[in-house]
MIDOSE-1310 file (N, C-alpha, C; in nm, 2 decimals, decimal comma, always signed):
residues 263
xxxx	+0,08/-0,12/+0,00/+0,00/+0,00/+0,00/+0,09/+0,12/+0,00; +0,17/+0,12/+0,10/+0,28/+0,25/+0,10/+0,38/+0,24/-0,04; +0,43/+0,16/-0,13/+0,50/+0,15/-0,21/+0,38/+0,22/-0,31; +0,23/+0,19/-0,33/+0,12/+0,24/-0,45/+0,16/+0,34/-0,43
xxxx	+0,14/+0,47/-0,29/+0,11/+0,54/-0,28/+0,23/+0,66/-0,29; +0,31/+0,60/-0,31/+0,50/+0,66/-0,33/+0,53/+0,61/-0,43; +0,46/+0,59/-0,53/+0,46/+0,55/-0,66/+0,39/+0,66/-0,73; +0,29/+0,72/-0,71/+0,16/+0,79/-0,76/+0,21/+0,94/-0,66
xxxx	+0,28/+0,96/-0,61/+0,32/+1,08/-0,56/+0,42/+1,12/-0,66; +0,52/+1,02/-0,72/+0,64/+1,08/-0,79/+0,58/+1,07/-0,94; +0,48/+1,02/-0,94/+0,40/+1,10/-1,07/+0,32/+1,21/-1,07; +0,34/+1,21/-0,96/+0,27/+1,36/-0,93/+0,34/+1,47/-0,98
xxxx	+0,46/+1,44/-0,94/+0,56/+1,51/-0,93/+0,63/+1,55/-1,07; +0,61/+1,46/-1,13/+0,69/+1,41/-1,27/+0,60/+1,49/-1,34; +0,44/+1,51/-1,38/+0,39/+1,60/-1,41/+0,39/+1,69/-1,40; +0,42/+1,78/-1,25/+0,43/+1,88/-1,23/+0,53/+1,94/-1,29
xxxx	+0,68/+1,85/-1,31/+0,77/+1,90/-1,38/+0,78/+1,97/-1,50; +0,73/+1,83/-1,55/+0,70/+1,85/-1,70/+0,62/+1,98/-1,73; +0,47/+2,02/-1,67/+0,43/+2,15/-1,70/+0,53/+2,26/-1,67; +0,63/+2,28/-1,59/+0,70/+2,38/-1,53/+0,79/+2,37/-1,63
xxxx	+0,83/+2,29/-1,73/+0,93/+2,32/-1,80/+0,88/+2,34/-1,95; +0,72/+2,30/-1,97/+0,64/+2,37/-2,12/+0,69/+2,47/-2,11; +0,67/+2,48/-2,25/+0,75/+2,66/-2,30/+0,58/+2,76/-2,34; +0,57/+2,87/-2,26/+0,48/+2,88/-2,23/+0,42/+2,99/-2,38
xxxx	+0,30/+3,03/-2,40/+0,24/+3,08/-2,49/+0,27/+3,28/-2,44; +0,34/+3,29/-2,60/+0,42/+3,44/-2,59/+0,26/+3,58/-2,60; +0,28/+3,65/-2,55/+0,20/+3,78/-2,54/+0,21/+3,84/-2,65; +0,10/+3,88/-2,76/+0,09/+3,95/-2,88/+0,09/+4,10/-2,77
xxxx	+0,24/+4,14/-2,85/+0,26/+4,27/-2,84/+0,25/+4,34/-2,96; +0,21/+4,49/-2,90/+0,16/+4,55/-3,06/+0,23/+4,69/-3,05; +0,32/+4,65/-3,15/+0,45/+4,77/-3,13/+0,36/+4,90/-3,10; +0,46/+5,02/-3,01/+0,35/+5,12/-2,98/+0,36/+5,24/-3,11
xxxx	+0,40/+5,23/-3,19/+0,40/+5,28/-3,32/+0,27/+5,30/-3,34; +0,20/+5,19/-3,39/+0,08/+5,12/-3,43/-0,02/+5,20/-3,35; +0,02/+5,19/-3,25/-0,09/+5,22/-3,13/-0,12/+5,42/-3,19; +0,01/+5,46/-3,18/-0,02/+5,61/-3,20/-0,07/+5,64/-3,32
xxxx	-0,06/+5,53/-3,39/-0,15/+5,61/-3,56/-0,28/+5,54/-3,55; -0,30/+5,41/-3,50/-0,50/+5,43/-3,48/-0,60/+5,55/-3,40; -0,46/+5,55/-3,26/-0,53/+5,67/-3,23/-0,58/+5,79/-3,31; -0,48/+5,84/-3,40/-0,45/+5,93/-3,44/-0,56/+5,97/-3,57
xxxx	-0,59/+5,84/-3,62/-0,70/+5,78/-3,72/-0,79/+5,83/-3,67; -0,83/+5,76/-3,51/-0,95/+5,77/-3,45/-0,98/+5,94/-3,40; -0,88/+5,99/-3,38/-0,94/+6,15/-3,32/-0,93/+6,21/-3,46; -0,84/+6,19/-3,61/-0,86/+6,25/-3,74/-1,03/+6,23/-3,81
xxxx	-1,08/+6,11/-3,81/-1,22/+6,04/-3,80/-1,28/+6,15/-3,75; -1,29/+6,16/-3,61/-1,37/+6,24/-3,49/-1,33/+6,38/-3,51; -1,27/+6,46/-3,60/-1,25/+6,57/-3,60/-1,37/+6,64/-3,74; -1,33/+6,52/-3,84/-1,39/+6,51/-3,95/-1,54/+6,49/-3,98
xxxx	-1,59/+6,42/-3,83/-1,76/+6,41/-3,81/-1,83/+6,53/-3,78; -1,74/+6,62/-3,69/-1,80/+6,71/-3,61/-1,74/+6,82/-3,70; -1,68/+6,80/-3,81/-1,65/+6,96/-3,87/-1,77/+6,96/-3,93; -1,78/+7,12/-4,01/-1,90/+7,20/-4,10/-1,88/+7,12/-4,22
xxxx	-1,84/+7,08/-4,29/-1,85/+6,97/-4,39/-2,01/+6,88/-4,38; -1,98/+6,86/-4,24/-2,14/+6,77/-4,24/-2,27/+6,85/-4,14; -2,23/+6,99/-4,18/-2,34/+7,10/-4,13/-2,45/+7,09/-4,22; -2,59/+7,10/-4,18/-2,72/+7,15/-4,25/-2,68/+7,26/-4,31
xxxx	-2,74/+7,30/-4,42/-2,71/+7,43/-4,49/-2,86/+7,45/-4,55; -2,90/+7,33/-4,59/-3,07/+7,35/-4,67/-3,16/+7,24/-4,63; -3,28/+7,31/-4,64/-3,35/+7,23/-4,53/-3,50/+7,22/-4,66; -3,54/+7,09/-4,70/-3,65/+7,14/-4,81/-3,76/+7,04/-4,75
xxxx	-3,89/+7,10/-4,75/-3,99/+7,01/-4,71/-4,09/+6,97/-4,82; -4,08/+6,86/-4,86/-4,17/+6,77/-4,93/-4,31/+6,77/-4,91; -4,41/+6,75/-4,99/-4,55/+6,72/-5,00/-4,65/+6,76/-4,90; -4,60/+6,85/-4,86/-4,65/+6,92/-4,78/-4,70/+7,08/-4,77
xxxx	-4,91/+7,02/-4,78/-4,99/+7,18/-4,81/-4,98/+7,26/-4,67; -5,04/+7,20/-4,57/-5,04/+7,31/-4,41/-4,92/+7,36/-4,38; -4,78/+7,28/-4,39/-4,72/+7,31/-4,24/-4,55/+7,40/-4,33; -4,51/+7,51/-4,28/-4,45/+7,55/-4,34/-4,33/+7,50/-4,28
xxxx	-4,18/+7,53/-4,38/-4,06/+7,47/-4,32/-4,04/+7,52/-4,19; -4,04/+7,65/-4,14/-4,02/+7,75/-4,00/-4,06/+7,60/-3,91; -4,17/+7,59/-3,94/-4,27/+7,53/-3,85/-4,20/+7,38/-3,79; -4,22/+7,27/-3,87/-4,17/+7,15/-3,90/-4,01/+7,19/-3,81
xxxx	-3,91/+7,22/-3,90/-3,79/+7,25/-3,81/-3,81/+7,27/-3,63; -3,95/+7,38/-3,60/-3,89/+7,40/-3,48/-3,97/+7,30/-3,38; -4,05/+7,21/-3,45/-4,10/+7,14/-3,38/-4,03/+7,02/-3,30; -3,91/+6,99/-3,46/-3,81/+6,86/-3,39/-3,69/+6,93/-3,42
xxxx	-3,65/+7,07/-3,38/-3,52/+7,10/-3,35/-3,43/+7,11/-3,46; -3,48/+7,10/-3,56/-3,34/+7,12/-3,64/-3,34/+7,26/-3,69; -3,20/+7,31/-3,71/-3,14/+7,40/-3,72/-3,06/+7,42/-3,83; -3,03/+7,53/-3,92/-2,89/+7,55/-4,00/-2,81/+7,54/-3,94
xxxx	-2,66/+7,43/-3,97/-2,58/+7,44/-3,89/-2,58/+7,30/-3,81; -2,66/+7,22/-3,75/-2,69/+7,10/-3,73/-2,59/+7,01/-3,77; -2,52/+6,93/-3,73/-2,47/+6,83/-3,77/-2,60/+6,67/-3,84; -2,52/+6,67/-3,99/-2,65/+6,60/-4,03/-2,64/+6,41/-3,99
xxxx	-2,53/+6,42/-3,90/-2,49/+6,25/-3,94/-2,55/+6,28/-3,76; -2,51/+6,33/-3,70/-2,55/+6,34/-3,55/-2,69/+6,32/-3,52; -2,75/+6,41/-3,62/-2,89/+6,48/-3,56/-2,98/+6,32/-3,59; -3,06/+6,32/-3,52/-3,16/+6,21/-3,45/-3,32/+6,25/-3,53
xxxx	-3,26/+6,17/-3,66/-3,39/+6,17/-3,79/-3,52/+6,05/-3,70; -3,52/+5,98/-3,66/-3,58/+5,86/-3,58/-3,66/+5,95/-3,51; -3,64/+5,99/-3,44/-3,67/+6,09/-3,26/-3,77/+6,20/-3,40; -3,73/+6,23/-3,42/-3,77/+6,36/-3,55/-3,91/+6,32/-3,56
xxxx	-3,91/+6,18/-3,68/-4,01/+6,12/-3,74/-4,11/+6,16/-3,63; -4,08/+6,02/-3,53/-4,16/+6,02/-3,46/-4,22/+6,12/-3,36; -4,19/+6,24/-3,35/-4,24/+6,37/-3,31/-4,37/+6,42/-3,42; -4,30/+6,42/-3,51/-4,39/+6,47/-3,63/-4,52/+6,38/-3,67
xxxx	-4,51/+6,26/-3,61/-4,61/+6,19/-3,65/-4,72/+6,23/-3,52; -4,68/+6,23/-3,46/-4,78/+6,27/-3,34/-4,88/+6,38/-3,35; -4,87/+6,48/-3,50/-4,97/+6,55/-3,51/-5,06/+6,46/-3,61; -5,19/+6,49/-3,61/-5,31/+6,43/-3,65/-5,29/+6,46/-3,77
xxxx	-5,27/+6,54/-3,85/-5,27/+6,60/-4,00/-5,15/+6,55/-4,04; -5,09/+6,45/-3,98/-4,95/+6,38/-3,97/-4,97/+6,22/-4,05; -5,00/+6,16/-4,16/-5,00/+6,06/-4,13/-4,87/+5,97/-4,14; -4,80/+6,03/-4,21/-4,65/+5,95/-4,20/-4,53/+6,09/-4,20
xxxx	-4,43/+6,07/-4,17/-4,31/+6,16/-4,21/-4,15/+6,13/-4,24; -4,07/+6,13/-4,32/-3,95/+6,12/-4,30/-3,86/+6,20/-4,33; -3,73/+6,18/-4,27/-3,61/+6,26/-4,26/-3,53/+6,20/-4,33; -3,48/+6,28/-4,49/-3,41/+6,22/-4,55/-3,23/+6,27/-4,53
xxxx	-3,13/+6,27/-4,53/-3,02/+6,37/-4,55/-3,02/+6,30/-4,70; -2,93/+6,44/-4,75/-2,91/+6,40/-4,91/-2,77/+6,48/-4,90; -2,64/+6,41/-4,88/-2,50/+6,45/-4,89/-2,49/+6,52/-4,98; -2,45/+6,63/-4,91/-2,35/+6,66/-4,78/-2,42/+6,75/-4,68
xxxx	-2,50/+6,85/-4,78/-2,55/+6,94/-4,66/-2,72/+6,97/-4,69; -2,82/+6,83/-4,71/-2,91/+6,90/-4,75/-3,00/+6,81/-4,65; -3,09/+6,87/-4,51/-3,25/+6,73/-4,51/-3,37/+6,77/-4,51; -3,37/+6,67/-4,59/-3,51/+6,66/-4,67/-3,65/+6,59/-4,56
xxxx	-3,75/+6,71/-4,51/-3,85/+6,67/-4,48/-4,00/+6,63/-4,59; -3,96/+6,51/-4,57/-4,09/+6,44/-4,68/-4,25/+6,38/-4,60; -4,36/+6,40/-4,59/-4,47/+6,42/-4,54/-4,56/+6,36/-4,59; -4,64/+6,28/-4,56/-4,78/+6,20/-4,61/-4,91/+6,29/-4,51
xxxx	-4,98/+6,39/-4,59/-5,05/+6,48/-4,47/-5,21/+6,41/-4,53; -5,26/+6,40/-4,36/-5,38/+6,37/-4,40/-5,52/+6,50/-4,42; -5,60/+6,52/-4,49/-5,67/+6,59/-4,55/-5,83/+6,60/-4,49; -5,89/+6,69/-4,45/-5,99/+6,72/-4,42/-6,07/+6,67/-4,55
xxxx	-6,20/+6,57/-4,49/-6,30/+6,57/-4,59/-6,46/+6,61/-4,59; -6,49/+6,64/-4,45/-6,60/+6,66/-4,40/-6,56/+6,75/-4,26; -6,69/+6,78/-4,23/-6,72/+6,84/-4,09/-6,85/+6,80/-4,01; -6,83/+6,81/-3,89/-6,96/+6,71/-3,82/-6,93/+6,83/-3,67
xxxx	-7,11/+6,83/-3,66/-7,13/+6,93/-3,57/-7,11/+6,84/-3,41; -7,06/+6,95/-3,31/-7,01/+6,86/-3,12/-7,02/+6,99/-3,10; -7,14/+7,02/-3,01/-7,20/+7,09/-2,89/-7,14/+7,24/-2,89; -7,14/+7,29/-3,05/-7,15/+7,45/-3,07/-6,99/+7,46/-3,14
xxxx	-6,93/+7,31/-3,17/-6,81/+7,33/-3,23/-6,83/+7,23/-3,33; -6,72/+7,19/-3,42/-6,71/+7,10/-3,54/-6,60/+7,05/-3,56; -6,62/+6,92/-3,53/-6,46/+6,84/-3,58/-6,48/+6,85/-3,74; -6,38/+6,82/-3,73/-6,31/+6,81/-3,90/-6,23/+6,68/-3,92
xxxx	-6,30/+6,63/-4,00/-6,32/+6,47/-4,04/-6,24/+6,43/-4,14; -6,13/+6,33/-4,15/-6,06/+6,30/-4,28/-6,17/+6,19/-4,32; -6,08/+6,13/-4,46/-6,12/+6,03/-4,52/-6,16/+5,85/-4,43; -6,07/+5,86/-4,31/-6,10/+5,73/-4,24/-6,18/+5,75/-4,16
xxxx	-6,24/+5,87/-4,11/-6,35/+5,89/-4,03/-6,27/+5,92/-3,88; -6,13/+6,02/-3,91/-6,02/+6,03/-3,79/-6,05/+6,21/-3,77; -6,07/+6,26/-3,63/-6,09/+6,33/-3,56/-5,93/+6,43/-3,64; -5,91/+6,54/-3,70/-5,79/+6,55/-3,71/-5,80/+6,71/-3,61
xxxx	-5,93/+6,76/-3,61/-5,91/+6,91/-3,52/-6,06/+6,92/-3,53; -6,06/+7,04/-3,38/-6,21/+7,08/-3,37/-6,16/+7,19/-3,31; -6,32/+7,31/-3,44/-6,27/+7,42/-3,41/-6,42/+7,54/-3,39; -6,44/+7,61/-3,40/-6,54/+7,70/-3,34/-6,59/+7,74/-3,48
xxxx	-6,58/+7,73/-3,56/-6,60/+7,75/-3,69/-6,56/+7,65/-3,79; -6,60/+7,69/-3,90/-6,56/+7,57/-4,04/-6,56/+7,66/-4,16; -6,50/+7,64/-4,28/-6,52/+7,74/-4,39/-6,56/+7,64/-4,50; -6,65/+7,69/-4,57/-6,77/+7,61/-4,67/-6,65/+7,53/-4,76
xxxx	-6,66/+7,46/-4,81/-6,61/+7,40/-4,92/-6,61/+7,22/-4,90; -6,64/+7,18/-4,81/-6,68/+7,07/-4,76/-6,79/+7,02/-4,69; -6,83/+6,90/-4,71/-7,01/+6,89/-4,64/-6,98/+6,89/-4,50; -7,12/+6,94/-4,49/-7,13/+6,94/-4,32/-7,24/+6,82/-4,29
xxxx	-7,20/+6,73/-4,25/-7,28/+6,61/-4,20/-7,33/+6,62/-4,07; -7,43/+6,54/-4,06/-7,53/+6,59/-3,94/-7,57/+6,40/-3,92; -7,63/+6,35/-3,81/-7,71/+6,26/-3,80/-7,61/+6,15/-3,73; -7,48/+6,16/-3,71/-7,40/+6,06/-3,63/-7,40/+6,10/-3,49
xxxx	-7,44/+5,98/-3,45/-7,48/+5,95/-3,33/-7,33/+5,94/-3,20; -7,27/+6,00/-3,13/-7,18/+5,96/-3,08/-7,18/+6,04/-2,93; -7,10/+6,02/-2,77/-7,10/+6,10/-2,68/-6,96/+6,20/-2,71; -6,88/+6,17/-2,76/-6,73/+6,20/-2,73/-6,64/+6,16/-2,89
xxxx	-6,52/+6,24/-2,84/-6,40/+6,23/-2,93/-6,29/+6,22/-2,87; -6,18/+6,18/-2,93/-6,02/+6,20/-2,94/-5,97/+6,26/-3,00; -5,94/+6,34/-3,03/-5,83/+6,44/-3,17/-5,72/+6,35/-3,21; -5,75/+6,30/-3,29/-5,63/+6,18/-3,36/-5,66/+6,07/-3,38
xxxx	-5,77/+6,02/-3,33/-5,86/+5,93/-3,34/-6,00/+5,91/-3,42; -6,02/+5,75/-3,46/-6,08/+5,76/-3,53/-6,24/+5,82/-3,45; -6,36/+5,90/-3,50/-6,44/+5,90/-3,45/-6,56/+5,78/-3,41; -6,54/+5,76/-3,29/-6,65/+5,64/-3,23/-6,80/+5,67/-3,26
xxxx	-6,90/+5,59/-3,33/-7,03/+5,63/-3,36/-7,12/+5,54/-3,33; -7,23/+5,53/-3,30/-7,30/+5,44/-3,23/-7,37/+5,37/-3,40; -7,41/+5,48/-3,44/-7,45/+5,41/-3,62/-7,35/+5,41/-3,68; -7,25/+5,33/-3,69/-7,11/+5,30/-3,76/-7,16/+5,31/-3,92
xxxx	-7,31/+5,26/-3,95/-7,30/+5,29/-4,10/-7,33/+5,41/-4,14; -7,39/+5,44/-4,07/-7,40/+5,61/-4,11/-7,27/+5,74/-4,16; -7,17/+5,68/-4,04/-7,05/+5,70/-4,04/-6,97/+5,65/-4,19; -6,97/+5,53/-4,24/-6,92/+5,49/-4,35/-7,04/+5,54/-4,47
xxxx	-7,13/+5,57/-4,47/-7,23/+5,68/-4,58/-7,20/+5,81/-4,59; -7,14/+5,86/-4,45/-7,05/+6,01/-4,47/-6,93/+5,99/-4,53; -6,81/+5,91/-4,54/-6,70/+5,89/-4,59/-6,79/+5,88/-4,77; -6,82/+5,76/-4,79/-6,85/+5,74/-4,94/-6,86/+5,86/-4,97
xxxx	-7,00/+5,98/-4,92/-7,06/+6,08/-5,01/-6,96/+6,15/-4,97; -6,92/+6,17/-4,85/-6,80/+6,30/-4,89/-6,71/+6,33/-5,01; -6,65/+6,18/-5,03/-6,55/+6,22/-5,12/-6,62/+6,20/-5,25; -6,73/+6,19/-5,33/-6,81/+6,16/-5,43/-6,86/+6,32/-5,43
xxxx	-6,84/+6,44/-5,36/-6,89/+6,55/-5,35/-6,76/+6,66/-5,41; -6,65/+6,58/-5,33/-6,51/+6,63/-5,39/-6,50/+6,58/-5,54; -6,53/+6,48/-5,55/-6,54/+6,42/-5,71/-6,58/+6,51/-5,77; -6,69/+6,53/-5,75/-6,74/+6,62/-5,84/-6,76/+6,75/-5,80
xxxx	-6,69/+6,85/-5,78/-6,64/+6,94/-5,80/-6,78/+7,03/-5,70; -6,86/+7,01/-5,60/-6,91/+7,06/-5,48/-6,90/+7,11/-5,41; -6,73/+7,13/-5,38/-6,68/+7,17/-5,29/-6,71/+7,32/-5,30; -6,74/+7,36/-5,38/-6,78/+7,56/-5,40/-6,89/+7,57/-5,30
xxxx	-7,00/+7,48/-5,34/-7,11/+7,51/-5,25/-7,14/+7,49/-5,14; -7,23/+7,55/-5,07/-7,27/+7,49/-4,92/-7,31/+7,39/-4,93; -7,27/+7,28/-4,89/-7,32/+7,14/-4,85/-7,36/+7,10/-4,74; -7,47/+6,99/-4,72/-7,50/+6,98/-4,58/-7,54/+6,83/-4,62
xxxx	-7,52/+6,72/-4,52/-7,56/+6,59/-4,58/-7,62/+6,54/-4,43; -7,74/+6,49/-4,45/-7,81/+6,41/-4,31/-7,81/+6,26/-4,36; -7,70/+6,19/-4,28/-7,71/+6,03/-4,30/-7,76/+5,99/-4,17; -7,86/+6,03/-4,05/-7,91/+5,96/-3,95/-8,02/+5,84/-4,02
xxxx	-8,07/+5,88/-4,11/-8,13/+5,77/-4,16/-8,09/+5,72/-4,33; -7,98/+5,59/-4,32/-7,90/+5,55/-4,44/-7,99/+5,51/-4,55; -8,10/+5,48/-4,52/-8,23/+5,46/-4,61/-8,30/+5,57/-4,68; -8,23/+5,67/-4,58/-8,35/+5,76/-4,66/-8,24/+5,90/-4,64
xxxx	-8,16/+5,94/-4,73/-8,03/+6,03/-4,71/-8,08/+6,18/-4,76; -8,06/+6,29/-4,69/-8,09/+6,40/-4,80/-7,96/+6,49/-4,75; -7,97/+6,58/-4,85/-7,89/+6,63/-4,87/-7,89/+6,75/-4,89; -7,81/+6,95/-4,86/-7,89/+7,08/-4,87/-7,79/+7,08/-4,96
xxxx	-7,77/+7,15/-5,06/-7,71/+7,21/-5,18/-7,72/+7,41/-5,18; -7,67/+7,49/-5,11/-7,68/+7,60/-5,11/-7,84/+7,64/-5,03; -7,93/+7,64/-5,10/-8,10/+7,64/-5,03/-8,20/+7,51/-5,10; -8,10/+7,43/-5,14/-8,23/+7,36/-5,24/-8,21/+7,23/-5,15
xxxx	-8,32/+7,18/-5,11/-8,32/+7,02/-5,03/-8,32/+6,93/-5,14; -8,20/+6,79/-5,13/-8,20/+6,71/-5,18/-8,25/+6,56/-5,19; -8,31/+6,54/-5,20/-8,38/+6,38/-5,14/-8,30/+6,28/-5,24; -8,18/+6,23/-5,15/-8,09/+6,11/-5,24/-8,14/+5,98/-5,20
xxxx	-8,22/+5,95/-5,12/-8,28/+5,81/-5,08/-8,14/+5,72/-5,02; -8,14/+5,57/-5,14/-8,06/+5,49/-5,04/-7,92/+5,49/-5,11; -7,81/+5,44/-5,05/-7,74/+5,40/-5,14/-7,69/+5,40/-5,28; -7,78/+5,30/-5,31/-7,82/+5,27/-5,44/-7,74/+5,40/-5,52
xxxx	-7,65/+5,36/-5,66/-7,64/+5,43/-5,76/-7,60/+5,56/-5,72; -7,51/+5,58/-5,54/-7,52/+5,67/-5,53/-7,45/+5,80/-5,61; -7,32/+5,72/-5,68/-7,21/+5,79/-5,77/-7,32/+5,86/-5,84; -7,41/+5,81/-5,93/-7,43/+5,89/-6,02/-7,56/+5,97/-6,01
xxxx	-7,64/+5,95/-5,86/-7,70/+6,07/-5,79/-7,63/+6,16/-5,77; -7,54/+6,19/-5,73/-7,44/+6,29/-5,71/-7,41/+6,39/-5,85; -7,34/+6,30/-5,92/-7,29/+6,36/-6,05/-7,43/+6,40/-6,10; -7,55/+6,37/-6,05/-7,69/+6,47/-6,12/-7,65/+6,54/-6,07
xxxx	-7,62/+6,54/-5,91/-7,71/+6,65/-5,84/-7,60/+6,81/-5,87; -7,46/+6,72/-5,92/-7,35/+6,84/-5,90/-7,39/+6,93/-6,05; -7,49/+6,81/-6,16/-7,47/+6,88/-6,24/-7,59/+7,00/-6,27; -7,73/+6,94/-6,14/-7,83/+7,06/-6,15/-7,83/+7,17/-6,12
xxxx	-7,75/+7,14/-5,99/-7,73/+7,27/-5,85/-7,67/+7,35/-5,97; -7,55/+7,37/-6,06/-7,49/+7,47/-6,13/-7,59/+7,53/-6,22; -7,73/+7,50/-6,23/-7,81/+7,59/-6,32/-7,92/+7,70/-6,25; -7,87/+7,64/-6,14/-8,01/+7,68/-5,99/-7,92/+7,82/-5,96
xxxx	-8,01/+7,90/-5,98/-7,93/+8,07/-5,88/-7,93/+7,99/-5,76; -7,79/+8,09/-5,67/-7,80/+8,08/-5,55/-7,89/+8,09/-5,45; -7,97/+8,20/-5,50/-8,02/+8,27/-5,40/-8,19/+8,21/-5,39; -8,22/+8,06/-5,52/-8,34/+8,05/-5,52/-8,36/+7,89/-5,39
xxxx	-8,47/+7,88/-5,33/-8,48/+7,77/-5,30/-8,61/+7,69/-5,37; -8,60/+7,58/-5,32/-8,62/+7,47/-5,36/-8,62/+7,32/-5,36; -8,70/+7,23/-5,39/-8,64/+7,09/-5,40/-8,61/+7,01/-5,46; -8,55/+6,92/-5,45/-8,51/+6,78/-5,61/-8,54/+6,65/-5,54
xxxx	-8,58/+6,57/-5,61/-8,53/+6,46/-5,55/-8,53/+6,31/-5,66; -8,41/+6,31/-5,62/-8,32/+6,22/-5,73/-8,30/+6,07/-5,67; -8,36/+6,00/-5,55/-8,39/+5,91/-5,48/-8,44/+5,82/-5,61; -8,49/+5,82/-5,73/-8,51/+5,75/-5,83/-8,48/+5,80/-5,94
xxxx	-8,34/+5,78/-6,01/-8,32/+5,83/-6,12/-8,38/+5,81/-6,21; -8,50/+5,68/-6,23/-8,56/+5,64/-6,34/-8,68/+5,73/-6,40; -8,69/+5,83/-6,26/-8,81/+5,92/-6,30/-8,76/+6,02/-6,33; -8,86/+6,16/-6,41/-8,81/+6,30/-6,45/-8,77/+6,34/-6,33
xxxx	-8,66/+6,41/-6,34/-8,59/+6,50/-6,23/-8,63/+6,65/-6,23; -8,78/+6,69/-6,15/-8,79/+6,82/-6,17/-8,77/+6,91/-6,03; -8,75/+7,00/-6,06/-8,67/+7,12/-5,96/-8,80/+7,17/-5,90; -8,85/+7,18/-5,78/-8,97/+7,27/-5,71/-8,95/+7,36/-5,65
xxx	-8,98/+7,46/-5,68/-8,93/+7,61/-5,62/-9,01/+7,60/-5,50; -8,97/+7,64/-5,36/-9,05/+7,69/-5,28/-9,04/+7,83/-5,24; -9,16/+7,92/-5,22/-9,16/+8,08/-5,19/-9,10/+8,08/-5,02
């Protein structure tokens, strides 16, 4: 037992040797030469980011009717003079999308000194009367502003049912079809070239729709054929003085379409 165990010690030992006399794994040294010209790279690099070379100089805004360049700039900070590789196009966007008349935006740079704000704006298509004020209604049926007044050139819809809004949000309606009978005729009113006159469109009942044209009541009925109720109606109202009233009703195109004056 003592001979195993004095056997297995001097192999212990024997190994230990042997590792103490491996030749061991040398240190990648990196001459300091080397060292002074990456640095040197690295602060020539970093001198050359932050020079006027990569300053804003022009600033052009894209597709865009409301918002002037003043404006846009001072909302996400940018400046003539800006560094364009620094400045925080991301943070930008997403500032700018936050307005309602906002539906998309991007920050282009175009080397060396130019960024380009490009804009997808959403458009008023309607107006809908709230408790002595009037939101202003795009195409998806989205809340974009409400204001104490409206200026003619788009229908004023009446007959959706709703308690409340969000500004930026779509508007919540209890008659959701009603709501999608305002989008169709709105823009079928822009179609055809309405937008001059006073319009006024009652869809509380989608069965039976009418419509004011300046002073003349319109009786459009349902649905039905509404495109080319419209294109009558845009093409009678232009023979009608303003100042006369009266009624039409075009709820069956199959019948004579006659105009009734009322005193």
């Amino acid at each position: 037992m003592r001979k195993k165990r004095k056997k297995q010690m001097e192999d212990i030992d024997l190994m230990e040797e042997l590792e103490y006399y491996q030749p061991r794994k040398k240190r990648l040294e990196i001459p300091q030469k080397y060292v002074i010209v990456a640095v040197l790279i690295l602060l020539a690099g970093a001198a050359f980011l932050f020079s006027p070379f990569f300053a804003v100089k022009n600033i052009r805004v894209e597709n865009s009717e409301r918002f002037a360049t003043s404006d846009l700039c001072e909302r996400i900070g940018l400046n003539q003079g800006d560094n364009a590789i620094l400045f925080n196009r991301s943070k930008a966007e997403d500032i700018l999308r936050q307005d309602p008349y906002i539906k998309d935006a991007r920050l282009v740079w175009e080397f060396p000194d130019t960024m380009v704000i490009s804009l997808t704006e959403r458009k008023v298509r309607a107006y809908v009367p709230y408790m002595g004020s009037y939101l202003y209604i795009d195409e998806e049926g989205r809340v974009l502003d409400v204001q104490n007044v409206y200026t003619e050139g788009l229908p004023l819809v009446k007959g959706l049912v709703f308690s409340g809004f969000q500004r930026g949000e779509v508007l919540q309606v209890e008659n959701q079809e009603s709501l999608q009978v305002m989008l169709q005729i709105s823009q079928m009113i822009q179609k055809y070239n309405l937008t001059e006159f006073a319009v006024e469109v009652d869809v509380s009942n989608t069965s039976d729709i009418y419509a004011t044209v300046n002073q003349v009541q319109v009786h459009l009925g349902t649905m039905d054929n509404m495109d080319q109720k419209i294109r009558t109606m845009a093409a009678v109202v232009v023979t009608i003085p303003e100042e006369d009233r009266g009624t039409l009703d075009l709820s069956d195109l199959s019948k004579p379409i006659v105009f009734q004056y009322l005193l």
